[in-house]
C-alpha atoms as one frame of an Amber mdcrd trajectory, in Angstrom:
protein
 -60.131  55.089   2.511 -56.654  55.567   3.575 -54.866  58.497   5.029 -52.806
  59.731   3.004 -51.075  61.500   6.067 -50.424  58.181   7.832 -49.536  57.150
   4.994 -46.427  58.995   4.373 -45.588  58.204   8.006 -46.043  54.768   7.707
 -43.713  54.676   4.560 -41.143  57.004   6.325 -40.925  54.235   8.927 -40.221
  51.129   6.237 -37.959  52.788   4.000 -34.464  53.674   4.990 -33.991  56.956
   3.544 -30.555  57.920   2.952 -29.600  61.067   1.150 -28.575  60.340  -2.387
 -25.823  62.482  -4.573 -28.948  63.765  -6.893 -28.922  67.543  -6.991 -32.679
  68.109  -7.309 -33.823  71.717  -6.959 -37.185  71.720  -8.361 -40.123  69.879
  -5.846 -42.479  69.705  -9.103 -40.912  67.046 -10.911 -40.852  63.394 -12.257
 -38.799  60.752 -11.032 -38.422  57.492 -12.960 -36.390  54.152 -13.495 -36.059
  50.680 -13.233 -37.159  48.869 -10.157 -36.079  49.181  -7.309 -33.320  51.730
  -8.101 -34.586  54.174  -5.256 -37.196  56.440  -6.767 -39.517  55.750  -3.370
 -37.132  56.274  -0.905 -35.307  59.296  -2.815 -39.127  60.800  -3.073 -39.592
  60.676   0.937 -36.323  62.075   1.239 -36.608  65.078  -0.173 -40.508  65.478
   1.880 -38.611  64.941   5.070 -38.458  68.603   5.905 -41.839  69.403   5.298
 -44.588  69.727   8.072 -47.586  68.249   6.110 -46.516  65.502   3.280 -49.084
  63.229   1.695 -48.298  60.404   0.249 -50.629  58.545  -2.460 -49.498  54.838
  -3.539 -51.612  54.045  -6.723 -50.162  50.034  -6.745 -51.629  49.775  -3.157
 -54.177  47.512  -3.259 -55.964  49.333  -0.844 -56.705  52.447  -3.606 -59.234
  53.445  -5.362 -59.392  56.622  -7.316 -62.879  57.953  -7.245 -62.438  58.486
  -3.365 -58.770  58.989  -3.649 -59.530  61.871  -6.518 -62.525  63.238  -4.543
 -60.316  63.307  -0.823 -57.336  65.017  -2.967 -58.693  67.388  -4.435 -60.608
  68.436  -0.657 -57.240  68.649   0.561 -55.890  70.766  -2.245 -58.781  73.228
  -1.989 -58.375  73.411   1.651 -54.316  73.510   1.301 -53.802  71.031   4.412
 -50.599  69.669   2.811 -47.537  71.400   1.642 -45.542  68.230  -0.635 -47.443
  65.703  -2.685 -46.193  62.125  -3.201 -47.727  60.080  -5.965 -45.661  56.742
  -6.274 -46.400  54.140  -8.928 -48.561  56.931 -10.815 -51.520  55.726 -12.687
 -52.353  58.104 -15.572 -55.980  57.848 -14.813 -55.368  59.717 -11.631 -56.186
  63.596 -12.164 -53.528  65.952 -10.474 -54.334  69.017  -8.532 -51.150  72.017
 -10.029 -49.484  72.132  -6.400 -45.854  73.144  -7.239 -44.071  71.103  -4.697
 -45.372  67.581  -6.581 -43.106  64.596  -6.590 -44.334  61.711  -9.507 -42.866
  58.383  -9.008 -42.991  56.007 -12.181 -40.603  53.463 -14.228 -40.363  56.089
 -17.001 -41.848  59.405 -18.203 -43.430  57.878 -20.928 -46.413  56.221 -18.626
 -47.602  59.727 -17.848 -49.744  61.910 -20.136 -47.878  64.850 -21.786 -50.168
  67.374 -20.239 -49.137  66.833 -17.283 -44.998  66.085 -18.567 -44.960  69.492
 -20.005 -45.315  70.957 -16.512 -43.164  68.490 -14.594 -39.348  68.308 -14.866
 -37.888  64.706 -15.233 -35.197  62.803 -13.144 -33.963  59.126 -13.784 -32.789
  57.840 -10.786 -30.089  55.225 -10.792 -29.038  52.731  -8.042 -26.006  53.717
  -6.081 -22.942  54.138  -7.627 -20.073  53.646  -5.103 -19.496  56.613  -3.389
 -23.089  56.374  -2.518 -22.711  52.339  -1.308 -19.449  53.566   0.860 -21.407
  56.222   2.679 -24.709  54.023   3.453 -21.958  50.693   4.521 -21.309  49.765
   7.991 -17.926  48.007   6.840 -14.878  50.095   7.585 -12.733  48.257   5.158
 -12.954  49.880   1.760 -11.653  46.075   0.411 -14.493  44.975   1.893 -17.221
  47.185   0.794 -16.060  47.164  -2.803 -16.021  43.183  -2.650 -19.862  43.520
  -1.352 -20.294  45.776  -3.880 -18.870  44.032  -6.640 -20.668  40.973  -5.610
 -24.364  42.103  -4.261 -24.668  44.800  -6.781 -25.647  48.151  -6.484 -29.433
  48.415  -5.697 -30.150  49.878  -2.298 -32.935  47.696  -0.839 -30.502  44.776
  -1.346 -27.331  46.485   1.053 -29.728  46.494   3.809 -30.771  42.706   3.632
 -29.143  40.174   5.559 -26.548  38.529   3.434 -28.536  34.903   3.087 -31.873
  36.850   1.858 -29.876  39.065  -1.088 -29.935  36.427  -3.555 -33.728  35.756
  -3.665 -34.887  39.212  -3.239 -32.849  39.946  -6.079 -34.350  37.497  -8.228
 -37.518  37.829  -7.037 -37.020  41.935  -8.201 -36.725  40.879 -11.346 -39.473
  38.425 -11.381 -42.234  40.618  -9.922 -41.495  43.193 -12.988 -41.139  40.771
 -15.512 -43.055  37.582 -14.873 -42.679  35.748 -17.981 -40.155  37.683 -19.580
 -37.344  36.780 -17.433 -36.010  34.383 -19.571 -35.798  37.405 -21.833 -33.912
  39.370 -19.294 -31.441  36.117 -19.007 -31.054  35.917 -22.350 -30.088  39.652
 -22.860 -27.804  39.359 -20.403 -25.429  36.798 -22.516 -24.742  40.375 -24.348
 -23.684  42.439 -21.200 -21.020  44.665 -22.217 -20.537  43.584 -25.887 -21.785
  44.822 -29.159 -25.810  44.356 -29.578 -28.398  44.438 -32.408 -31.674  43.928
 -31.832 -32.511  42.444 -34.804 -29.645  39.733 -34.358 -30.979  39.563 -30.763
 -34.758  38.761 -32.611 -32.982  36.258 -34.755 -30.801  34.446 -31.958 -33.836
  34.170 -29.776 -36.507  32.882 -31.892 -34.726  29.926 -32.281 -35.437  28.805
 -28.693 -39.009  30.367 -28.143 -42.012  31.928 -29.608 -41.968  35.960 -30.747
 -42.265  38.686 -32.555 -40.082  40.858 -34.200 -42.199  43.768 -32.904 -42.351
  42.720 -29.120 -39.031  42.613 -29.066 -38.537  45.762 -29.961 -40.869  46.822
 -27.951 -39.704  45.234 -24.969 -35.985  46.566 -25.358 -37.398  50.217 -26.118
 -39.016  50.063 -22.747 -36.590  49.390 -20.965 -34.442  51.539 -22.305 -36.649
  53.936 -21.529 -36.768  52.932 -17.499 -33.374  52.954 -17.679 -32.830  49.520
 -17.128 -30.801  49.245 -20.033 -28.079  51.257 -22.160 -26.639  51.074 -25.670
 -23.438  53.087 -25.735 -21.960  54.619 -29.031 -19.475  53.523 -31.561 -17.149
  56.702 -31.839 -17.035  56.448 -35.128 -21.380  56.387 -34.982 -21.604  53.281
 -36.470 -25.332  51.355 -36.126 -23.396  48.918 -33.753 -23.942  49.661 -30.585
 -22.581  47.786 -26.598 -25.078  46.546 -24.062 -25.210  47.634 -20.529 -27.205
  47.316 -17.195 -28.365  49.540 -14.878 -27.668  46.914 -12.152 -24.044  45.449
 -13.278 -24.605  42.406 -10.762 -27.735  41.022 -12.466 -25.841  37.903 -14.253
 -25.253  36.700 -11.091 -29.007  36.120  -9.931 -29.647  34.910 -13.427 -27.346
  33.253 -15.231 -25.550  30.036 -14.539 -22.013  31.090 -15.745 -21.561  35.154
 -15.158 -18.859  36.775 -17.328 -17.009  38.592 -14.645 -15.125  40.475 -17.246
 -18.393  41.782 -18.714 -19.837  42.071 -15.278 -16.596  44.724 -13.811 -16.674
  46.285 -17.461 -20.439  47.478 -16.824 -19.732  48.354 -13.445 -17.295  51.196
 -14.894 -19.805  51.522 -17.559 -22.641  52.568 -14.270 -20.107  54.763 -12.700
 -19.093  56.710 -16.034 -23.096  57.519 -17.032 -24.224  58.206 -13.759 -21.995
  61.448 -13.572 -23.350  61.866 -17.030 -19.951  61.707 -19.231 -20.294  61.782
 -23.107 -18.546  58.423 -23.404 -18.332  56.203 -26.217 -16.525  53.068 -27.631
 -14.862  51.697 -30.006 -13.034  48.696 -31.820 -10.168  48.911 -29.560 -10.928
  49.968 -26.230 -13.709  49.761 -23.630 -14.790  53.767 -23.498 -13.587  56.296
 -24.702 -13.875  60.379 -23.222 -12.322  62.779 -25.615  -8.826  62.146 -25.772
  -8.816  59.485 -22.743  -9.481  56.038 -23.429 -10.487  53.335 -21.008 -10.096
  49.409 -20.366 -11.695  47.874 -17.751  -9.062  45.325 -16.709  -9.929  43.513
 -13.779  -6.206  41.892 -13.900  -3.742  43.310 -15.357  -0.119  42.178 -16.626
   2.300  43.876 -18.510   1.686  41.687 -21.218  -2.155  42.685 -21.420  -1.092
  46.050 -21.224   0.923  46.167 -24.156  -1.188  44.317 -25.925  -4.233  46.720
 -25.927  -1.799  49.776 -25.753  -0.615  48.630 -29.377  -4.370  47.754 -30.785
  -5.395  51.305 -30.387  -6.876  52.797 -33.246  -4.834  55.936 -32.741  -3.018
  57.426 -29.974  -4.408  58.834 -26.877  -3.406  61.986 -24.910  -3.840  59.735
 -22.022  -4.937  56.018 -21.534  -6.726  54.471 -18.172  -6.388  50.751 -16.898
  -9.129  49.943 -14.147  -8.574  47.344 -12.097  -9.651  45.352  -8.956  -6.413
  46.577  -6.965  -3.269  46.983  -9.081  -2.017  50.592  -9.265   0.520  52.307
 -11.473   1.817  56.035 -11.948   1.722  57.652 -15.342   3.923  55.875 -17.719
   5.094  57.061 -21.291   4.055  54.958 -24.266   3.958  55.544 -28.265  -0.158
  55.271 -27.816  -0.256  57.910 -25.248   0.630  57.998 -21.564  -1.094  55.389
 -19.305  -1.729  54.311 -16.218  -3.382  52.043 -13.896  -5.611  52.589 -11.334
  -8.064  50.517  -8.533 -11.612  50.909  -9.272 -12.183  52.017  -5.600  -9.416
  55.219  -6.612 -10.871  55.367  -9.816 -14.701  55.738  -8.099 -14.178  57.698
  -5.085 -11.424  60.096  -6.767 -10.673  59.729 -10.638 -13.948  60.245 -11.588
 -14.799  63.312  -9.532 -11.998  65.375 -11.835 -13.628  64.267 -15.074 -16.834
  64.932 -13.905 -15.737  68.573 -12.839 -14.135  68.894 -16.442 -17.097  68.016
 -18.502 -19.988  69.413 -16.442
């Protein structure tokens, strides 16, 4: 049987445990998303200033409920712990109603509603860059947002020597999806452009064997882990744009990343993390009220103009993000624009919309 106490200690040790930007008040509550995002580590976190945590693993291989259900609820009655910790919940495991509870799982869904209608919910995100600055040893901002860019933004992965990043990131995807990674690959040919699943069905028949209804399955789950996002059309049209949780992922999987799709979706992570009502439409990248958005890795005044006069309408203001290239507020007949780095953007920018909308 093991100890649950050692347990959490033993976890504690493995896991680098860096405080994340979540607010999280409440102790009785669910945490969920797609692997490897930080659900664990965020979990022991926030049990680090406790004096008894237990922690209960339900993929170790070393558990088995009746004696894990039997020993927990023991400890409950005798109240010998004062935080719970169930990572990788099973829904046949029974919970004790201890208030300071902590669920780990890839999405709410997994876990009975009983026992939802009690917790509150959290999806947890990998780091977006403010977060991957304050955990990096570098003290180059250049060269943190080139790692960043590059390695993506799951935590595990920052911590890895740089020859072992590659593999662990494939093998990530691997150990959730066995033989749906090709689906995974596939999807990713879509990353930041307009998506149907039905013309997703249709398109990937062609090259192997399924259903209309695991597909849409499949992409409904992981949407609901979070591992994927379908942003808006302004205008709520059916059509809908593709996005990652991890913007990287095309280049452990595909042979020829799009690294105009790939900086477009990193915007894309930094905008929904901080929970902005964006959308899109036919002529720009997002669009926030009366701000509009390109992601524009490189910009030229030629580019510029050219996407400044394709608006649909004009703007009160318009935003160019790009790798480095800067530019103050400049009058146009679309609106007022300007161009600004994404590390600006992330680590400044972003922290006045966020304070506007929420």
């Amino acid at each position: 049987m093991i100890d649950f106490f050692s347990a959490y200690e033993e976890k504690s040790r493995n896991f680098t445990t860096f405080p994340r930007s979540y607010a999280i008040k409440q102790t009785k509550i669910i945490l969920y998303g797609a692997p490897k995002s930080g659900k664990t580590s965020l979990a022991l976190d926030l049990a680090r200033h406790c004096n008894c945590p237990i922690f209960i693993d339900c993929a170790d291989p070393r558990f088995l409920l009746d004696s894990t259900q039997k020993t927990l609820l023991e400890l409950f009655v005798e109240k010998r712990f004062d935080m719970l910790i169930i990572d990788n919940y099973t829904p046949t495991l029974q919970l004790p109603n201890y208030p300071k509870t902590i669920i780990t799982s890839p999405t709410p869904m997994r876990i009975p509603e009983s026992i939802r209608n009690n917790f509150s919910t959290q999806l947890i995100s990998p780091l977006n860059f403010e977060e991957y600055v304050s955990f990096s040893k570098s003290a180059r901002l250049e060269t943190i947002f080139a790692n960043f860019l590059k390695e993506g933004n799951l935590p595990e992965i920052l911590f890895l020597p740089e020859f072992k990043r590659l593999i662990r990131r494939q093998e990530i995807i691997t150990l959730r999806f066995k033989e749906d990674v090709s689906i995974i690959a596939f999807l990713l040919t879509y990353q930041a452009k307009t998506f149907s699943v039905y013309n997703a069905f249709c398109h990937l028949k062609q090259y192997q064997k399924i259903s209309k209804d695991r597909i849409y399955a499949f992409i409904q789950t992981m949407i609901d882990e979070g591992f994927l996002f379908l942003l808006p059309h302004a205008n709520r049209k059916e059509t809908k744009k593709l996005y990652f949780y991890d913007f990287s992922l095309p280049y452990a999987l595909l042979p020829l990343p799009d690294f105009g799709a790939i900086f477009e979706n990193l915007i894309f992570c930094e905008l929904i993390r901080r929970n902005l009502p964006i959308s899109y439409d036919d002529t720009c990248n997002f669009i926030l009220d009366s701000l509009a958005i390109f992601a524009t890795p490189f910009p030229n005044p030629v580019l510029v103009e050219s996407k400044l006069s394709a608006l649909s309408h004009p703007y009160d203001n318009v935003l160019f993000i790009s790798i480095e290239t800067t530019k103050p507020p400049t009058k146009h007949k679309n609106g007022t624009y300007s161009i600004i780095s994404f590390i600006d953007f992330a680590l400044e920018y972003i922290n006045t919309l966020t304070e506007h909308y929420n």
